[in-house]
N, C-alpha and C positions, 0 to 999 in steps of 0.2 A: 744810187748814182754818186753821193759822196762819199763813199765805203771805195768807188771803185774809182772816185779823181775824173768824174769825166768834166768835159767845160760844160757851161751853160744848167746848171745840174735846178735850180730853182724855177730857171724860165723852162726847160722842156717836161720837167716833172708836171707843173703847171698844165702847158699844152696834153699830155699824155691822160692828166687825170679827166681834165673838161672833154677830149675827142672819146674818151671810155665809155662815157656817160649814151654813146649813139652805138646802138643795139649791132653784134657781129663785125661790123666793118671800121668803128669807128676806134680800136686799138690799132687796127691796122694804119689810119689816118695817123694818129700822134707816132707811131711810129717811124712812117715816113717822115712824117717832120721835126722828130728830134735827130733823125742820123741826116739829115739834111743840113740842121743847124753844127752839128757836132762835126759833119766832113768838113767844114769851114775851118776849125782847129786841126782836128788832123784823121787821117782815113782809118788807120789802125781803132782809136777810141771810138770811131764811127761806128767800124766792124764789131767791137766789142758789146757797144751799146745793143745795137742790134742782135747780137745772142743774146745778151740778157734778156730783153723785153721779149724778145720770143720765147725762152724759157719760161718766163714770168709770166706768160699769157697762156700759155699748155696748164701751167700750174694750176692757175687760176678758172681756165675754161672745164679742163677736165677733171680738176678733185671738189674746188671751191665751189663754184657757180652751182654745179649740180647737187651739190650735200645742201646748199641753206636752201636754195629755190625749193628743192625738194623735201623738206623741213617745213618749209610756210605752206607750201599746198598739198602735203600728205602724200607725195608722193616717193617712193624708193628712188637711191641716187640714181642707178643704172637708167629710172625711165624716165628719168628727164634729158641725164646724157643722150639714152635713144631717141626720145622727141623733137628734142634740140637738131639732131643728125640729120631724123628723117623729116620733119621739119621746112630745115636748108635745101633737102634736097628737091625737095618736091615744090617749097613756094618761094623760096629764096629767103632774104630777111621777113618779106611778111609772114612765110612759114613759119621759121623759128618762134615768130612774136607769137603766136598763136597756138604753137603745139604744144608747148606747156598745159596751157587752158584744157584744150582737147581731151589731152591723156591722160588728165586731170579728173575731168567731168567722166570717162572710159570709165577708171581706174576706180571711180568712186561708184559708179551703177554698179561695176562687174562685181566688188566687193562685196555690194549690200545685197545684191540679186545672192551670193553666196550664202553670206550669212543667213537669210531669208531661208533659202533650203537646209543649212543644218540646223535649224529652227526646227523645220517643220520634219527633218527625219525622225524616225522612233529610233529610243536609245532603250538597251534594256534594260538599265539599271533607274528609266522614267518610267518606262509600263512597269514595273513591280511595284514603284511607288505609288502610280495611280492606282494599280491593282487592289493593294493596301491599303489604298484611302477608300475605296468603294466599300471593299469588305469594313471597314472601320463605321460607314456610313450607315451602314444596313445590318449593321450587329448591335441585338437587344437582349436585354436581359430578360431571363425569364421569372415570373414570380412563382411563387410556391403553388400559387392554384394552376399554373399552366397555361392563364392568358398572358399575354407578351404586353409588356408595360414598356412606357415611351420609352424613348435611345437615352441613354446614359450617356453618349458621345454628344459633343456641341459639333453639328455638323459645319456649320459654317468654319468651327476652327481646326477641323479637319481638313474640309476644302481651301481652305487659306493656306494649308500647311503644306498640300499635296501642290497647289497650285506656286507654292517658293521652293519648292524642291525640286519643279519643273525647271522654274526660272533659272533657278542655278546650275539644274544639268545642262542647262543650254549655253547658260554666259560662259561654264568653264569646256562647253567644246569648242565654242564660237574665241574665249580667249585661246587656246590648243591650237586652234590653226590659225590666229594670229602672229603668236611664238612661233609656229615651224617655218610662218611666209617669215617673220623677221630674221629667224636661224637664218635661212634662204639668201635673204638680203645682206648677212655678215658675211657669209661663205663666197658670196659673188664678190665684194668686195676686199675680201683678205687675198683672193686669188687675184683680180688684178693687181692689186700692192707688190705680192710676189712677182707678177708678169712684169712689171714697170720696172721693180728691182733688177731681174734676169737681164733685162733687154740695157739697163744702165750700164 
């Protein structure tokens, strides 16, 4: 506001920052009453203000608010932008206050219910491991007279071995489609960048 010479620039800054603080509607309040205070100097600085703060409040609603919200609660930008929306639309400000949460607590069941199943699918390169460890299990040596003497294998460190080599085919499918949801979530977002540029 002092970049741009308007009057009043500490007292409505003031008012703007404190009416922020009051969830959807309350930008809209300090706005009204900085171009209130500022049509008192003059209407032109008035009009100016007021695109700014409008601009400043797009800026902020639509890239800002949704990247850190959606940062503290694990969610992707786009689904809190869409939470936020549908939200509004459905319960007004007490919507918004609460759709975050929602799509939140969604977001995080549907995730682990996923993760859960590619856990529990067979991969092939797990059954041959386990295949592997069985036969490992159950292969003895034989001695010169032809009775089979104990396993030469430590079973337990076989099964330890088959049972990490599980774990890890799982962590690196379960990371695999965490990277293609993230791919997912750069590509939605470099596409609106581009959309927002177009439309500029």
């Amino acid at each position: 506001m002092v970049i741009l010479r308007l009057p009043f620039a500490p007292v409505v800054a003031s008012v703007v920052g404190v009416t922020a603080l009051i969830p959807t509607i309350g930008a809209y309040i300090g706005n009204f009453v900085g171009v209130v205070l500022i049509l008192t100097d003059s209407p032109v600085k008035a009009l100016i203000f007021f695109i700014f703060l409008i601009v400043l409040q797009q800026i902020e609603g639509n890239l800002i608010y949704p990247k850190i919200v959606g940062t503290r609660v694990g969610l992707p930008t786009y689904w809190v932008l869409i939470a936020v929306i549908l939200g509004g639309g459905f319960g007004g400000v007490f919507g918004i206050l609460i759709a975050v949460p929602i799509v939140a607590t969604i977001y995080y069941l549907v995730k682990e219910s996923v993760e859960a199943r590619i856990r529990k699918k067979p991969h092939d390169g797990i059954d041959k491991i386990m295949e592997e460890a069985r036969k490992s299990l159950y292969k003895r040596d034989e001695q010169s007279d032809g009775q089979l003497a104990e396993s030469t294998v430590d079973d337990e460190a076989v099964a330890s071995t088959a049972d990490e080599a599980v774990e890890s085919a799982v962590d690196e499918a379960v990371e695999s489609a965490a990277d293609e949801n993230d791919e997912d979530d750069e590509e939605y977002e470099m596409k609106a960048l581009k959309d927002e540029e177009q439309d500029s």
